[in-house]
C-alpha positions in Angstrom: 0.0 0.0 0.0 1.1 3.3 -1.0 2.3 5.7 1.9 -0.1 9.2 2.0 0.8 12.3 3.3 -2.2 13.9 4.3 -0.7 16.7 6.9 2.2 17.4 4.4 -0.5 18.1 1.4 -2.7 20.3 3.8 0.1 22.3 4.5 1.2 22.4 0.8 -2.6 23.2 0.3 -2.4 26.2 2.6 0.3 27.6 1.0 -0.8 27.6 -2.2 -4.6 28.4 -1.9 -4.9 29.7 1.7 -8.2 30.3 3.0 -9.7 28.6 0.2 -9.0 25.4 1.4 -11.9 23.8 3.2 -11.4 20.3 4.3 -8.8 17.6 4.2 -10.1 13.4 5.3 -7.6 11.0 4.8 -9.1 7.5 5.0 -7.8 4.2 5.1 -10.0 0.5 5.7 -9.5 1.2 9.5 -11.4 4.4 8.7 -11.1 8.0 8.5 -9.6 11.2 9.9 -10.4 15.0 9.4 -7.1 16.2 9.0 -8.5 19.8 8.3 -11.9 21.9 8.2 -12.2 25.1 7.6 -14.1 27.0 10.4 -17.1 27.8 8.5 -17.7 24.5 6.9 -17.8 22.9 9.9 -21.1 22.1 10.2 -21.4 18.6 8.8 -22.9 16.5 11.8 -20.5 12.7 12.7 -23.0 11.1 10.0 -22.7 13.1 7.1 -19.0 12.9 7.3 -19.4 8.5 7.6 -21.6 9.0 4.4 -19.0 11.3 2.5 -16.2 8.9 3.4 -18.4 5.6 2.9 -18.7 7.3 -0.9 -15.2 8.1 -0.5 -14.3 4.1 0.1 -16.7 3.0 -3.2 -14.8 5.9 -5.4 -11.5 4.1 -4.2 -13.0 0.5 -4.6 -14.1 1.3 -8.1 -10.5 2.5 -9.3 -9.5 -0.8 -10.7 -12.6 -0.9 -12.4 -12.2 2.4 -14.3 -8.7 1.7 -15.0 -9.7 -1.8 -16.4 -12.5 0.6 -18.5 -11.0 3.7 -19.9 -7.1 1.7 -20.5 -5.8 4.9 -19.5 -3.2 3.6 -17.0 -3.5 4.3 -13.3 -6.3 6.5 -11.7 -4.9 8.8 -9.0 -7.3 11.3 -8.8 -11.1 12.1 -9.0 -12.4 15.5 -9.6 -16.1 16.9 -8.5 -17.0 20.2 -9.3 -20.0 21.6 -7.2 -21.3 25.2 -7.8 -19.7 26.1 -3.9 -16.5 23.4 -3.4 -14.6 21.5 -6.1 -13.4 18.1 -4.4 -10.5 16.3 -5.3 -10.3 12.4 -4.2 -6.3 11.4 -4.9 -6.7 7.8 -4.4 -3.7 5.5 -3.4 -5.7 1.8 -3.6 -9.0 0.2 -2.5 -10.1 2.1 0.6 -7.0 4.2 1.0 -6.9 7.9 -0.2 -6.8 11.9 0.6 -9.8 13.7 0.0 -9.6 17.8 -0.3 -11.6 20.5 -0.6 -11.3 23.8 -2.0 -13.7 26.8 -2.4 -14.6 26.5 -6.3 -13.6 30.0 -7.2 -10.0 28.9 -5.3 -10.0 26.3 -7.3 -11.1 27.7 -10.8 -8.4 30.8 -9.8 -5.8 28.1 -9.9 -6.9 26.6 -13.3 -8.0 29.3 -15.5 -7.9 26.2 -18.3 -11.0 24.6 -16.7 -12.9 27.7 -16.3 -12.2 28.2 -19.9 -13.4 24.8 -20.6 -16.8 25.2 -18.5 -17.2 28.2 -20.1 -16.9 27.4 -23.5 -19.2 24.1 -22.8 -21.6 26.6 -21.5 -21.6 25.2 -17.8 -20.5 28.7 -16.2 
């Protein structure tokens, strides 16, 4: 199993988007652990976060499948983008993986290639 980092990419997050960054979960099949939310996000009751993180462990589960799929070689991260947080789901294997999440307009800042893209696909 692949060795995560999840405190070292929080503080790499920090630097580069500050307050944008909401929240960081690493998980593993022991479970989970917020490694950092934002102060105003912080809202999400014990259960909410088992559900995010139970859909967490079925993205990571399904890897192999999409792999097998698309014949694109590994899958190391999945992208959601939300109209208030873009999440970002770096997965190391089955179960095992860093969630993050970043304010969308933090995000978008970052990228001005995929605001271009929504744009010009008439999403934004």
């Amino acid at each position: 199993m692949p060795q995560l980092y999840p405190y070292r990419l929080t503080e790499f997050l920090h630097a580069q988007v500050g307050d944008g960054l909401r929240s960081v979960i690493y998980h593993d099949r022991e479970g989970y652990e917020v490694v950092f939310v934002r102060e105003d996000v912080d809202d999400f009751s014990e259960a909410e976060i088992d559900n995010i993180v139970a859909d967490l462990w079925a993205n990571s589960y399904e890897q192999a499948i999409r792999e097998d799929l698309r014949g694109q070689g590994p899958l190391n991260c999945s992208l959601w983008v939300f109209g208030e947080a873009i999440e970002m789901h770096f997965v190391a294997d089955e179960r095992h993986g860093v969630a993050v999440s970043l304010d969308t307009e933090t995000f978008l800042a970052q990228n001005s290639f995929i605001r271009q893209c929504l744009g010009v696909a008439g999403v934004e």
